[in-house]
Phi, psi and omega in degrees: 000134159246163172239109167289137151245151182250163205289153160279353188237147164271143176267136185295351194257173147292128184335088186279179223240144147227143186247120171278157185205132171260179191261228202250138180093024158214222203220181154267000162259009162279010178208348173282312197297316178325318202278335183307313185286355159306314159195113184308359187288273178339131168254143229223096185245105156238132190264169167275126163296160183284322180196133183347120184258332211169171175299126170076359226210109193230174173206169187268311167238148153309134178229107164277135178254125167261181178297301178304012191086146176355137189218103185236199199266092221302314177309273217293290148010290220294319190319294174305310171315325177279328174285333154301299139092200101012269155004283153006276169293312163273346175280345174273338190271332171292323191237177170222198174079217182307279211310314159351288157316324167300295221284341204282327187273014172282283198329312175278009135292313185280001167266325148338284189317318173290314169299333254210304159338303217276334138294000000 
């Protein structure tokens, strides 16, 4: 599940995109009206983690924070990393251009993100 806001302004370009991901324990409606106020330029993708923490309240994965630090669940990570994605892939298949170049580099955080995981 996502929450769209479409740009409030027209742009002379094409509609560049912005996609928000919230951290754990909130929702996707904790970070769109923010990513909306950046810029009226924007089309605004804030996504949901998949599952359910509490009322109102998902994550992408589990993370128990210990005294040694956060520990979270390498499946359920690999899972969310591939459905972002997905995400991805499809929002690339739709726009071109600048935003293009956006997206590859988000695909390379999450692959960043997943090497990393992996420690």
């Amino acid at each position: 599940m996502y929450t769209y806001i479409p740009a409030k302004e027209e742009s002379s370009a094409k509609t560049p995109v912005l996609v928000l991901m919230h951290g754990v324990g909130s929702n996707e409606q904790d970070l769109a009206e923010f990513g909306a106020s950046l810029d009226p330029r924007l089309d605004v993708y804030s996504l949901r983690g998949p599952l359910p923490m509490g009322p109102h309240s998902y994550g992408w994965f589990h993370v128990n924070f210990t005294e040694q630090g956060p520990v979270h669940n390498k499946e359920q990570a690999e899972v969310a990393r591939q459905r972002h994605r997905m995400f991805l892939f499809y929002m690339e298949s739709k726009i071109t251009g600048f935003l293009s170049f956006m997206l590859k580099s988000l695909k390379e955080f999450f692959r960043m993100q997943a090497f990393l995981c992996n420690y």
